[in-house]
N, C-alpha and C positions, 0 to 999 in steps of 0.2 A: 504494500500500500504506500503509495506518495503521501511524504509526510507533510501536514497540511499548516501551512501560517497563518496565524491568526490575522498578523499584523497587515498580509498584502491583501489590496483591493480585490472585492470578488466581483466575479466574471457578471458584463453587463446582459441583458437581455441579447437575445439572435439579431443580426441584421442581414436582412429582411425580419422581422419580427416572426417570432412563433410563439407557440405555447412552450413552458417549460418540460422538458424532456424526462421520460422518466428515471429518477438518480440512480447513479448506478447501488446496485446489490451489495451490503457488507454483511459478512457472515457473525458479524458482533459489533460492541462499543470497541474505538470511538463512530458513533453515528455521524452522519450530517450532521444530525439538530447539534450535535455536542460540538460538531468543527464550527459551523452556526454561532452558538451561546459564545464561544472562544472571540467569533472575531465580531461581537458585536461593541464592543467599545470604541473598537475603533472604523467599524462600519459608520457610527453615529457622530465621531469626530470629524468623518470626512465630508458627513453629507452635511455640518456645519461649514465649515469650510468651503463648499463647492455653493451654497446659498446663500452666503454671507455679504455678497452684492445687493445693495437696498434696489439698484436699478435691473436687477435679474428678476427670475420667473417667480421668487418669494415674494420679493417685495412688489413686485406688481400685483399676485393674489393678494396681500397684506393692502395695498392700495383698495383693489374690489371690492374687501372684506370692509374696509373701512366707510369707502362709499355707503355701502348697502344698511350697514348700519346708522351712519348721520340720516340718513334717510326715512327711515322707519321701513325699510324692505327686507323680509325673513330671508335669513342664512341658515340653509338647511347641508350639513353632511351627512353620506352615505355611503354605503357598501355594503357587501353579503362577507358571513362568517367573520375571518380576523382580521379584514378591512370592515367588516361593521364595527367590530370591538375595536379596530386606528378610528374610525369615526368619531364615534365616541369619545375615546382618549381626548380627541382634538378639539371637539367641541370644549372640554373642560378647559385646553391648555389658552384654545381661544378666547372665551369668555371673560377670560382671567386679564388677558393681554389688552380687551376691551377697554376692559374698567381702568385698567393702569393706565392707557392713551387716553380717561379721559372721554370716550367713546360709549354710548349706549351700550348695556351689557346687562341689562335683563334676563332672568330664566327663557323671557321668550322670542330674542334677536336671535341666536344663534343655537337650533338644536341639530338634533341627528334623527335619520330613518332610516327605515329597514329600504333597497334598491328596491325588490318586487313590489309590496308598499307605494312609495314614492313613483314609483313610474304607473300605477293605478289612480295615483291622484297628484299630479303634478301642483305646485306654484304656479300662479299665473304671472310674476315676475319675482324680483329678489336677486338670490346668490346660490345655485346648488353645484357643492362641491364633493364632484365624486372622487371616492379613494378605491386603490386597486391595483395590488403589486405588480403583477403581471399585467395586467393593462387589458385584459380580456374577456372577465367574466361579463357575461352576457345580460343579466337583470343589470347590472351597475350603468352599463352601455344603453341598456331600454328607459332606465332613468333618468340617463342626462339626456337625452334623446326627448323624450317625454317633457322633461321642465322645459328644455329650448322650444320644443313648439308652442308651450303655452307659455311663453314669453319672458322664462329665467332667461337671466345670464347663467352661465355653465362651466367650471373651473375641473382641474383632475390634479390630482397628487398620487404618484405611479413608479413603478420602478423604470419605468418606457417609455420615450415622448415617439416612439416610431410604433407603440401599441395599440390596438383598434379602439381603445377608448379614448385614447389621444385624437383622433379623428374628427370626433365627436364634438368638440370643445375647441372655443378660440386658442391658438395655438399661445399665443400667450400667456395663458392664464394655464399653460402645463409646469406641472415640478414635478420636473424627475428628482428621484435618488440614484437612479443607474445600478448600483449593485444587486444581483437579485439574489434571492435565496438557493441554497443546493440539493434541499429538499423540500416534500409535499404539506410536513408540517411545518410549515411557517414557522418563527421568529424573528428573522429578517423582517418579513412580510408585515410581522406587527410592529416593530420597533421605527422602519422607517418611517411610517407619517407620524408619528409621534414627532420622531426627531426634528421633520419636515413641519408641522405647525409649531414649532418651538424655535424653527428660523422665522417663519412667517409672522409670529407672535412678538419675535424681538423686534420686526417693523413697525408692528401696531404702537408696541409700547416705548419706542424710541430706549430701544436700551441693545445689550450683545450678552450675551452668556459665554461664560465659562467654557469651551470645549472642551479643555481639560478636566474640570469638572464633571461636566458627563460622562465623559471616558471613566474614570475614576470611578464614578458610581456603578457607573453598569457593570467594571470588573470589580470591584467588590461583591455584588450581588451573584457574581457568576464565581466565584472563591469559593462560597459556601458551600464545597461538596460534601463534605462530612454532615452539615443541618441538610443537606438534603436527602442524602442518604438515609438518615435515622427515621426523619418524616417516611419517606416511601415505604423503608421496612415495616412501618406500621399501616400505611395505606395501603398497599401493594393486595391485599388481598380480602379489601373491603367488598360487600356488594353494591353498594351506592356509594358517591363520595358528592356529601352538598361544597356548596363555596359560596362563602358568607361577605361580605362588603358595603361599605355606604359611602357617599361621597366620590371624592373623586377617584375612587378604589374601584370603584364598581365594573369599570371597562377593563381591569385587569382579573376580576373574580370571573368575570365573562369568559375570558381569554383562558383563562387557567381550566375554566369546564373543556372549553371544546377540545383544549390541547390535552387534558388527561383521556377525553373520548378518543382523538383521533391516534393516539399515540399509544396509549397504553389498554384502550376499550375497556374502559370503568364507564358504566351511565354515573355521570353526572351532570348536576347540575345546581346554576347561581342559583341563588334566593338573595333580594336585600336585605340588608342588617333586621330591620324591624319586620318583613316579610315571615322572616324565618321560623318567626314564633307565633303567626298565627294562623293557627291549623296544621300544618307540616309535621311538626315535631311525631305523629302518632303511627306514620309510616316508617321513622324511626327505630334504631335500635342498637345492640352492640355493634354489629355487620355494618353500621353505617359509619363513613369517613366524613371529618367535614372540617377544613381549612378557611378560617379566619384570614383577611389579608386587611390593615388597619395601618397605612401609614399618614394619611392626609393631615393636615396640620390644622385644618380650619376646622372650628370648632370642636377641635381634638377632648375634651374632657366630658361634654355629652356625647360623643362615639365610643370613648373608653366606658363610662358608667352602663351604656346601652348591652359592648359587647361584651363585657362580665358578664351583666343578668344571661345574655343567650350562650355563654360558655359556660354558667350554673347551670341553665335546664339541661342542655346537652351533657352532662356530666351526671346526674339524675339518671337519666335514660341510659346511659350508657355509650354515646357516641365517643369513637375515637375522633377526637378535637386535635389541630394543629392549626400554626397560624405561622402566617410570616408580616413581621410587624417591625417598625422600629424600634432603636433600642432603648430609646426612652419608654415609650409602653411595653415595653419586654418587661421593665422595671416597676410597672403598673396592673401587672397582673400575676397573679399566683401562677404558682409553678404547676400545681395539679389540675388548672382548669384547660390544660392543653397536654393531658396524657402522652398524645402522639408526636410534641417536641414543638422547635418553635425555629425560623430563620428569622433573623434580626438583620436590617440594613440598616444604613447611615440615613441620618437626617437630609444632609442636601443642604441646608439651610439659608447657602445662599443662590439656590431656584427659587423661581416660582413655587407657589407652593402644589398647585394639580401636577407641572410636571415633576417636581421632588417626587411626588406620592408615584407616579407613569412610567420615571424612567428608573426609583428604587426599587420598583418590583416585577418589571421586565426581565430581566434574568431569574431572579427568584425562581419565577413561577415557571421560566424554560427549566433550568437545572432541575428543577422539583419534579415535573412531569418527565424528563429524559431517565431520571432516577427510577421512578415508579415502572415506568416502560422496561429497565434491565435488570428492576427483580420481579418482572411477569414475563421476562423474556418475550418481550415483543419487539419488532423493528418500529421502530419513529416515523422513518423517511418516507414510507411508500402507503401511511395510513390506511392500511391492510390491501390496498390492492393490488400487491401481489398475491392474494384469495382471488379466488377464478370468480365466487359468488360474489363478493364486495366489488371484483371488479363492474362484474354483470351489471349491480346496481347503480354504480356510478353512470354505468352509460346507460343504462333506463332513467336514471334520472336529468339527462341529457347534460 
């Protein structure tokens, strides 16, 4: 096996554009996702770096974005699976960057929807900015399609500006990242529009971040293989595993369901903070796994008081509980209300505070699910389609 650098830039989308190929076969760790997790700190220092032009494709969406807002015209992002959950992320990291410029920033100026959704009921003007690694999936593409006929403006944030979704949208208002991922479970995938509205967010708010400091963060969170490890060993052979979040946590509690589905086939699934406890608890039980992720800063001591009481009833019942939290609320909760262990990142403190919370537990929650995948002995890369029947399915499901 070619031994893989973290440090060098990964390989841009095909030109001619295609879909991504299937990765090739490894008969063990290290997986993709794990060469992936390795070189995401400095996949995210570069895409600062390469956007960090106020007069480039950032700051031109950061321009749109702003327009659309003085205005009173809705900014909606979208995408399917873990460009739903970059949507997400970015709505939070934008809203934030709003208010700091100064800028309308309301709950209801800048939200996120689901692409299928969204192209069912389009905007009849505004901002809809589709996200989408690959630059290909088709509801994202019916989307922006859908808002421009009924009279949005139309933006994309992509690994691709040579991608069919790129097509779609004023060529301008494209931000690539370029590097793409090397396998079918994303973390690339989710990390770069994160990265990408945290360039576009430092235009709103007339400031520059740290790249260093994100690099830094992201590899610290990707260190913790031993908390990750310990977690897995105790999830690894749950029959459910919920994932619990509020705030700006809740796009990564997202992310963390689909990647333990697609990677290690656990049904699970998010619940928010306070969802959690009403009604659910009874389909509960020992067999069930359920990871707390709690690092947001904002309003941080009613989300800790909130996620004790839900780490009490879960403890009750008997749920294996684990969290990956900062270390400050590591220090805010009893050792025995997370049985199944705990990953602690760094504060961040001087980000933003959604992206402190987006880019602290971005690796986390890769390394945790790449874990659980290699004590179930499952491959990551090819989210089972290498099975002749999963395969089937995917292409029934077109």
């Amino acid at each position: 096996m070619t031994t893989f650098d973290p440090r060098a830039p990964l390989a841009a989308a095909p030109d001619p554009w295609d879909e991504l190929p299937r990765p090739t076969v490894r008969d063990g760790p290290p997986w993709h996702m794990t060469d992936m997790i390795a070189a995401e700190p400095f996949v995210a220092e570069r895409i600062l770096e390469r956007l960090g032009d106020p007069q480039g494709p950032a700051g031109r969406l950061a321009g749109a974005i702003g327009q659309a807002a003085s205005s009173g015209a809705p900014i909606i992002v979208t995408g399917c699976g873990t460009s739903e959950h970059g949507a997400q992320a970015a709505v939070e990291i934008l809203r934030e960057a709003l208010q700091a410029g100064g800028l309308p920033s309301g709950p209801s100026t800048i939200v996120s929807a689901q692409a299928f959704e969204l192209a069912l009921d389009p905007p009849t003007g505004g901002l809809v900015i589709g996200i989408s690694h690959e630059g290909g999936t088709a509801a994202t593409i019916r989307a922006l399609e859908a808002a421009a006929t009924a009279g949005a403006r139309t933006a994309l944030i992509t690994g691709s500006a040579g991608a069919p979704a790129a097509q779609v949208v004023a060529p301008e208002l494209v931000v690539a990242t370029e590097e793409i991922d090397h396998g079918w479970c994303h973390t690339v995938g989710y990390l770069s529009p994160i990265v990408a509205a945290a360039a576009i967010a430092d235009e709103l708010a007339g400031r520059t971040i740290d790249a260093g400091i994100v690099r830094d963060l992201l590899a610290s969170g990707a260190a913790d293989e031993a908390g990750a490890e310990a977690l897995a060993a105790v999830l690894a052979d749950c029959r459910t595993i919920i994932t619990i979040a509020s705030g700006a946590d809740r796009p990564a509690a997202r992310e963390l369901a689909l990647k333990i589905e697609e990677a290690a086939w656990i049904p699970t699934t998010m619940r928010d903070l306070e969802t959690f406890l009403h009604g659910h608890l009874p389909a509960m039980d020992g067999s069930t796994g359920l990871v707390l992720l709690l690092t947001d800063r904002a309003d941080r001591a009613d989300r800790v008081a909130r996620a004790r009481q839900a780490l009490t009833a879960a403890k009750v019942v008997g749920i294996r509980a684990a969290a990956i939290v900062t270390r400050d609320i590591h220090g805010q909760l009893d050792a025995d209300l997370t049985p199944a262990g705990r990953m602690r990142v760094d504060e961040a403190k001087a980000l933003p505070t959604p992206l402190a919370a987006l880019l602290g537990t971005a690796t986390p929650l890769q390394l945790l699910t790449e874990r659980i995948a290699r004590a179930r002995g499952t491959n990551p890369d090819l989210i089972r389609r290498d099975d002749p029947t999963y395969l089937a399915a995917a292409q029934a499901a077109g």
